[in-house]
C-alpha positions as CSV (number, residue, x, y, z in Angstrom):
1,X,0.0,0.0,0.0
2,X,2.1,2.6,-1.0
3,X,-0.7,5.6,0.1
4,X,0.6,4.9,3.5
5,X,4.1,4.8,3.2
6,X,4.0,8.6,4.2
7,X,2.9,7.7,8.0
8,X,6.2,6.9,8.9
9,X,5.6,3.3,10.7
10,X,3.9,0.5,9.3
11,X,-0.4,1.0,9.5
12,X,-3.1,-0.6,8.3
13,X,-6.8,0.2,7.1
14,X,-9.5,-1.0,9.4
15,X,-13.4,-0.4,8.9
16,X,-16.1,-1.3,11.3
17,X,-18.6,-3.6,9.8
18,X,-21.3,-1.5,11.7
19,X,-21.2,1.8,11.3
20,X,-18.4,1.8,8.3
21,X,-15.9,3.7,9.9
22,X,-12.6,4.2,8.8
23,X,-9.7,4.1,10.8
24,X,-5.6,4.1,10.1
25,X,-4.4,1.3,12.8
26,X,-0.8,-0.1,14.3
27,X,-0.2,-2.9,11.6
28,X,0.2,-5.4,14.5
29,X,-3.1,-4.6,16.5
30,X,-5.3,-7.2,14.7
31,X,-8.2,-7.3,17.3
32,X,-9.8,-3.7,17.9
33,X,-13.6,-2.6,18.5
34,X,-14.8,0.0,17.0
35,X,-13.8,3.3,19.1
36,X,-17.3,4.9,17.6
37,X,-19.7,2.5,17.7
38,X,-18.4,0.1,20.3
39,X,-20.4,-2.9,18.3
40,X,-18.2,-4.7,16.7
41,X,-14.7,-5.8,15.8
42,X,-12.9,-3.5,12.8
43,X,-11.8,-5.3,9.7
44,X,-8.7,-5.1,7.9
45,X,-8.8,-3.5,4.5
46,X,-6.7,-5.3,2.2
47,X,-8.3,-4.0,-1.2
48,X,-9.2,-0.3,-2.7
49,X,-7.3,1.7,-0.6
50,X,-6.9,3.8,-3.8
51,X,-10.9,4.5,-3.4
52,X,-10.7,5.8,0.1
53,X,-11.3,10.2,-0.1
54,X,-7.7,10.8,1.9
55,X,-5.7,8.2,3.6
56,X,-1.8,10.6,3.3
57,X,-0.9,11.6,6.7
58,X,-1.7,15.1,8.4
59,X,0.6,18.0,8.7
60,X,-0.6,18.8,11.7
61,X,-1.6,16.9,15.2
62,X,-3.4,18.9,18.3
63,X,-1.9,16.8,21.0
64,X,-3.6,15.5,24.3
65,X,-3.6,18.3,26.6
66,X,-6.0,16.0,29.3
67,X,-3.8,13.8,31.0
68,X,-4.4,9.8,32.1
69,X,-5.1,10.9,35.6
70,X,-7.8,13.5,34.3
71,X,-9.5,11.4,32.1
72,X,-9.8,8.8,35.0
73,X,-11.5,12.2,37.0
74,X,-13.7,12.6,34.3
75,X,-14.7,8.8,33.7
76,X,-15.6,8.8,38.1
77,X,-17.5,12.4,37.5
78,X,-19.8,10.4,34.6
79,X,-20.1,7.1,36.4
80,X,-21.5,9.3,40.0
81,X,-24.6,10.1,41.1
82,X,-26.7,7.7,38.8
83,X,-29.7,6.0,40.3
84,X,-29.7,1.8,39.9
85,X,-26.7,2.6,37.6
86,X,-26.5,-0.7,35.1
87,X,-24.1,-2.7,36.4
88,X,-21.3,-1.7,33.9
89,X,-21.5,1.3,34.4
90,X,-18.6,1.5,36.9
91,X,-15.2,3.7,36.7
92,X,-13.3,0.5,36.4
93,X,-14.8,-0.8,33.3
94,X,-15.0,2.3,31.5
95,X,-11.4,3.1,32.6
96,X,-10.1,-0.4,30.9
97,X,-12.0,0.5,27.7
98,X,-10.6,3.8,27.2
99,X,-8.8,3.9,23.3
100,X,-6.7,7.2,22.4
101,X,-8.1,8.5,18.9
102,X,-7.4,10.9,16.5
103,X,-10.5,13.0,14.4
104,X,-9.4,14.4,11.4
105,X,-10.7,18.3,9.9
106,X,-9.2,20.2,7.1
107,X,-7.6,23.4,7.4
108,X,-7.4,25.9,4.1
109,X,-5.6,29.0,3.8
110,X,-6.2,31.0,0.3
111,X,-5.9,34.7,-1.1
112,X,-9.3,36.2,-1.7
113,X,-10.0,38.8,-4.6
114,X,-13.1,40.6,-4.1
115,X,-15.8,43.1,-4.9
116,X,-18.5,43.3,-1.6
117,X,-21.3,45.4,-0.2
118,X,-23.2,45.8,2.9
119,X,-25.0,47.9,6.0
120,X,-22.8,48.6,8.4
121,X,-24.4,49.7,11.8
122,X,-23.2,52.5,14.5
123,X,-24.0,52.4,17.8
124,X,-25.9,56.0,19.7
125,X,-27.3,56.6,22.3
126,X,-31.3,58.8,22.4
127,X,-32.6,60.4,25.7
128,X,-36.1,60.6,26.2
129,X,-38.3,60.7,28.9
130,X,-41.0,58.6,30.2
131,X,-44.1,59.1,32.4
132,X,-44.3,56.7,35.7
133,X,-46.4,56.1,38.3
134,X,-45.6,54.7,41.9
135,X,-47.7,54.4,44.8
136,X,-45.5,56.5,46.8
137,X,-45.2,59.9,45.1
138,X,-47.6,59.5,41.8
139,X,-46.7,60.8,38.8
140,X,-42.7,61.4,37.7
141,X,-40.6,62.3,35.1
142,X,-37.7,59.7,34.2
143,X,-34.9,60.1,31.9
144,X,-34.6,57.2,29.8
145,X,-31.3,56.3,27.2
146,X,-32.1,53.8,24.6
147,X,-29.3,52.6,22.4
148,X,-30.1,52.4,18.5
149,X,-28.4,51.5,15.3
150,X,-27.7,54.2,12.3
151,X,-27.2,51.7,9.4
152,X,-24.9,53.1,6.6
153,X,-24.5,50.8,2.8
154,X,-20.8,50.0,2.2
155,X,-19.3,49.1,-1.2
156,X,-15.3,48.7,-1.5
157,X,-12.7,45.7,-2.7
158,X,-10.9,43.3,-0.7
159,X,-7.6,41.6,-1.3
160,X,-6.6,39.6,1.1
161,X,-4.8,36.3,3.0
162,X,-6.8,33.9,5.3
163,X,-5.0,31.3,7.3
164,X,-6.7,28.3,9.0
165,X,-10.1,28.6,7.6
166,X,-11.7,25.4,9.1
167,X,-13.8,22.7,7.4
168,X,-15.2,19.3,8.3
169,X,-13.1,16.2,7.0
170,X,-15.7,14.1,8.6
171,X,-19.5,13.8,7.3
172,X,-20.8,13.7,11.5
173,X,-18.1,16.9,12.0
174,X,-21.0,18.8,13.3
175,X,-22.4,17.1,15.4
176,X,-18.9,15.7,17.1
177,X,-18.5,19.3,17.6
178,X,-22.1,19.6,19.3
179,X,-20.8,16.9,21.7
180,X,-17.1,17.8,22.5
181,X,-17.0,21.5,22.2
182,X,-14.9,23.4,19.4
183,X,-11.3,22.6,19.5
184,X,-8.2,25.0,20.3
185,X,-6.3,25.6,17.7
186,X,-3.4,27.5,19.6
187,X,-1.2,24.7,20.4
188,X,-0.9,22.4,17.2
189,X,2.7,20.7,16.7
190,X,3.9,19.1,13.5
191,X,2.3,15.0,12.7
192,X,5.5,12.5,14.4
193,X,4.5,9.1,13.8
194,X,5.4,8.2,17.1
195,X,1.3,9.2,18.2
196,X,0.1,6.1,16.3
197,X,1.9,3.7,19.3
198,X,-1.4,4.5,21.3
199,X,-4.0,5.6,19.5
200,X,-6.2,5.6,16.3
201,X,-6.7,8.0,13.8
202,X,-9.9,8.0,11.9
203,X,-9.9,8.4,8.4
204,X,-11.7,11.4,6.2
205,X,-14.4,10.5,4.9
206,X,-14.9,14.5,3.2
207,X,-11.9,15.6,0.5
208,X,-11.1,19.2,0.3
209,X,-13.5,19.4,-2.9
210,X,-15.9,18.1,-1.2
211,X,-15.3,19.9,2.1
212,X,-14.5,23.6,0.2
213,X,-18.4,23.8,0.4
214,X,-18.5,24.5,4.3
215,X,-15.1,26.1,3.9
216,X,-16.8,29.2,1.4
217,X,-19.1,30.3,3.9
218,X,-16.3,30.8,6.7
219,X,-14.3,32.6,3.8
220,X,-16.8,35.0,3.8
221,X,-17.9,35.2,7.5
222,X,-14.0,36.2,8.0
223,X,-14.3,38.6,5.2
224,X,-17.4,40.3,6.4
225,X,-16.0,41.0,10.2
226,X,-12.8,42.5,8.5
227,X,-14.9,44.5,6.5
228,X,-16.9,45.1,9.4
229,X,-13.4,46.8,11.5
230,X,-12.2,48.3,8.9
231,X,-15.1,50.9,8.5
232,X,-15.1,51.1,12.4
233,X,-18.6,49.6,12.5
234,X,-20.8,48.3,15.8
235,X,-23.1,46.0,13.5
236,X,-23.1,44.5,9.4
237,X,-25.5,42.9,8.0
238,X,-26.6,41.9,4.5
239,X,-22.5,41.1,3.5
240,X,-22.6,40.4,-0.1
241,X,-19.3,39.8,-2.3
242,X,-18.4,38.1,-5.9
243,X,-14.7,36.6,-4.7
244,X,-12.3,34.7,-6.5
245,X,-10.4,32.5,-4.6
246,X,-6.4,31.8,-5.7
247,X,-3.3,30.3,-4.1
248,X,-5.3,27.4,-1.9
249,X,-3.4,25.2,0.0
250,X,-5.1,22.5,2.2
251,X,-3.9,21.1,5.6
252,X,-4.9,18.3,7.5
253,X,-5.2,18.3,11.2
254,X,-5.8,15.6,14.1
255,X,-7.8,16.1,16.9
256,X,-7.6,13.9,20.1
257,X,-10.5,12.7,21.8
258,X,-10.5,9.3,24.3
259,X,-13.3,6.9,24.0
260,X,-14.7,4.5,26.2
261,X,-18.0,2.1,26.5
262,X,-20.3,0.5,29.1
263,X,-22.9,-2.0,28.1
264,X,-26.9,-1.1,28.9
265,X,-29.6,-3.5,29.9
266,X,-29.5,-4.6,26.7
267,X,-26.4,-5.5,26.5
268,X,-26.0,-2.8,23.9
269,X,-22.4,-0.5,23.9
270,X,-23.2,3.0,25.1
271,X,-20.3,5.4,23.9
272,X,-18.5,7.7,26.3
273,X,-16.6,10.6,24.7
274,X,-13.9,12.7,26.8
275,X,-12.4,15.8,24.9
276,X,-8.7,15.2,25.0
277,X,-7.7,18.9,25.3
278,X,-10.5,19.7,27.3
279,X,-11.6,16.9,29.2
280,X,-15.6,17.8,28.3
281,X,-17.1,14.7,28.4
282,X,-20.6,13.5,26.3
283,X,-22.5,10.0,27.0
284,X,-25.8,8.9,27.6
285,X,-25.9,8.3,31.7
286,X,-28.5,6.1,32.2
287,X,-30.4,4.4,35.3
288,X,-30.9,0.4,34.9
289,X,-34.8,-0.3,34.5
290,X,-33.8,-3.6,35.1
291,X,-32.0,-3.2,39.3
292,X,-34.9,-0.7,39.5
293,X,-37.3,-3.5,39.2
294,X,-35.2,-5.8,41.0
295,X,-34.8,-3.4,43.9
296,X,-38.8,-3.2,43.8
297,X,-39.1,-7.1,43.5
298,X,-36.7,-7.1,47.3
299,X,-39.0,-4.1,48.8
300,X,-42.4,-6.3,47.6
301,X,-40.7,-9.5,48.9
302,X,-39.7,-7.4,52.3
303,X,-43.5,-6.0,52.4
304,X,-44.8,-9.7,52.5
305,X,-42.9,-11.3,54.7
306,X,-43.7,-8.2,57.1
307,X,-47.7,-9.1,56.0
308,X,-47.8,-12.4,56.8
309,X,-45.8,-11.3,60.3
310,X,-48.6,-9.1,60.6
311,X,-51.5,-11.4,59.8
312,X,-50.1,-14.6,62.0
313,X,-49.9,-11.8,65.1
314,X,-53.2,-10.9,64.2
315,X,-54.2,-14.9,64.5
316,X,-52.4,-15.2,67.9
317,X,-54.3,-12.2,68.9
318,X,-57.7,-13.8,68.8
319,X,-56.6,-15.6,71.9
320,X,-53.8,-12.7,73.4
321,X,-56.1,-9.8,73.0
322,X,-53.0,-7.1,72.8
323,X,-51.8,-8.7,69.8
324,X,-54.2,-7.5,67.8
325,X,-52.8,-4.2,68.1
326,X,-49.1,-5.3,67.0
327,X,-51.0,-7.1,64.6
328,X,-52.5,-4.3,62.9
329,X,-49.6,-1.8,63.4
330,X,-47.4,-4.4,61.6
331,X,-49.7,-4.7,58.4
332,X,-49.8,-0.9,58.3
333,X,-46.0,-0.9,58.2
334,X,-46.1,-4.0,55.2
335,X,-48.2,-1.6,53.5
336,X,-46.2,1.5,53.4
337,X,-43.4,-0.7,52.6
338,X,-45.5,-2.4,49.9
339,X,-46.0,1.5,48.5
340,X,-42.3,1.9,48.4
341,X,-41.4,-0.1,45.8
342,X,-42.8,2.4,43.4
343,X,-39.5,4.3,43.9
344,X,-37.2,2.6,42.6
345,X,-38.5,2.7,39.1
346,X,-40.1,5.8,39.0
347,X,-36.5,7.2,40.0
348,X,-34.8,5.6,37.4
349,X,-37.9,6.4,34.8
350,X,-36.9,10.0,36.2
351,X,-33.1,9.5,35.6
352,X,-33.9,8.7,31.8
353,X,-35.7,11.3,31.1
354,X,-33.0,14.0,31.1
355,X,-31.7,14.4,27.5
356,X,-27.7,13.1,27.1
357,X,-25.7,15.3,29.0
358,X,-22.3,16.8,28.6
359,X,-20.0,17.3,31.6
């Protein structure tokens, strides 16, 4: 394969078999599960290589910032505080399923030629007055500033360099970002193959060509604030411009992110996503129906045997008179206990209703 030659260590292709993932993987790790899914076992790809959208390596890696240790917070913070938590759901399991991973996005830098237009707004300030009325002292005058906008059109040409103009490399880009939180791009170093001993990196699945249509807009947005300074402007709205775009030059960049698992009632694989130069984490928490019930089943089981307590005091009172009052006080209490083993599930029923949280 000589696409990955570049990488600087010998790799292999993987792709999950469930969710079709892509991933570039240590050519001697043959067993992996899928860091995304968390179903199933990835696949070697020994054939069209040449069809993938990008498999050369990056140019630039933003490197784990969140350390072991704080990832092992992070995973404790998750795992606490849920109700009848499935039994998976523990710090220990989700600590031993953490895998390092890279996310790739596309960086483009160009020169932008360009004829625009637009409103630009200006902040001032209006004094009026306004009439009031309070219990105390009636009528009164109050001075009143209001803040408005004095729009103004703009017309001009822009020449100009944009670096690190960002765009998804990754069809689910925005909604990884929606989870995890937008990325830093202060602190970026140059790709050393040496980062593939640990972790993943999943592959694009978006070529620049096909990723220069969320890249325009941003070209534009950048433009449009410039334009916006430059005539010393508050507000701008309706930004129009006819650019031509020269001199692009496209770089790839690698994002880390840890990834870890715990398995529901189902037995299903629940993803657990921790920001690795953040530490914001994203996963569905969720109670166990399942130890809810059982928990109910114990309090039922509990609220019976204190019943039949109950009823053969209540027997024995027909010949010891005061027995018939610890009879009685004793199926009161089965009952209330009886009640209680609503709790369980409707706290857990509670629990699940909150949408997936990120920490």
């Amino acid at each position: 394969m000589s696409e990955l030659t570049g990488w600087g260590t010998d790799v292999g292709i993987a792709v999950c078999p469930h969710c079709d993932w892509r991933y570039l993987v240590p050519a001697e790790k043959t067993t992996l599960r899928c860091p995304h899914c968390f179903a199933a076992e990835l696949d070697l790809v020994t054939e069209g290589v040449e069809q993938l959208p990008y498999v050369r390596p990056p140019e630039l890696v933003t490197p784990f910032t969140v350390t072991k240790t704080t990832a092992d917070k992070r995973i404790e913070e998750f795992a606490d505080g849920i109700p009848f938590a499935p039994r998976d759901l523990n710090p220990d399991a989700l600590r031993g399923r953490v895998q390092p991973l890279y996310l790739p996005m596309w960086l483009v830098d160009g020169d932008v030629t360009a004829t625009w237009e637009a409103e630009v707004g200006f902040n001032y300030n209006v004094v009026s007055h306004q009439e009031r009325y309070s219990d105390g002292s009636g009528w009164a005058t109050q001075q009143v500033q209001e803040t408005r906008i004095r729009w103004e059109p703009r017309v001009g040409q822009l020449e100009r360099h944009y670096d690190n103009i960002v765009a998804p490399a990754l069809e689910q880009h925005a909604a990884m970002e929606q989870a995890l939180g937008v990325y830093a791009l202060d602190n970026t170093q140059p790709y050393v193959a040496s980062i593939l001993e640990s972790a993943l990196v999943r592959l694009p699945d978006r070529a620049p060509e096909a990723a220069w249509a969320d890249a325009a807009p941003a070209f534009q947005a950048a433009a449009g604030e410039e334009c916006r300074q430059a005539a010393g402007a508050d507000h701008i709205r309706q930004f129009r411009w006819s650019p031509t775009y020269t001199s692009q030059h496209w770089t790839l960049l690698l994002l880390p992110l840890y990834a870890t698992y715990y398995l529901d009632d189902e037995g299903q694989p629940r993803p657990v996503l921790i920001n690795g130069q953040s530490g914001r984490v994203f996963g569905a928490r969720r109670a166990s129906m399942q130890r809810a019930q059982h928990t109910a089943l114990i309090i039922v089981a509990v609220a019976a045997v204190l019943f039949l307590l109950s009823l053969a005091v209540g027997v024995a009172g027909l010949a010891v008179p005061p027995l018939l009052a610890v009879g009685g006080i004793g199926g009161v209490l089965a009952l209330c206990v009886g009640l209680g083993a609503i709790i369980p599930i409707v706290r857990a029923w509670q629990f699940n209703r909150k949408p997936v949280e990120t920490l």
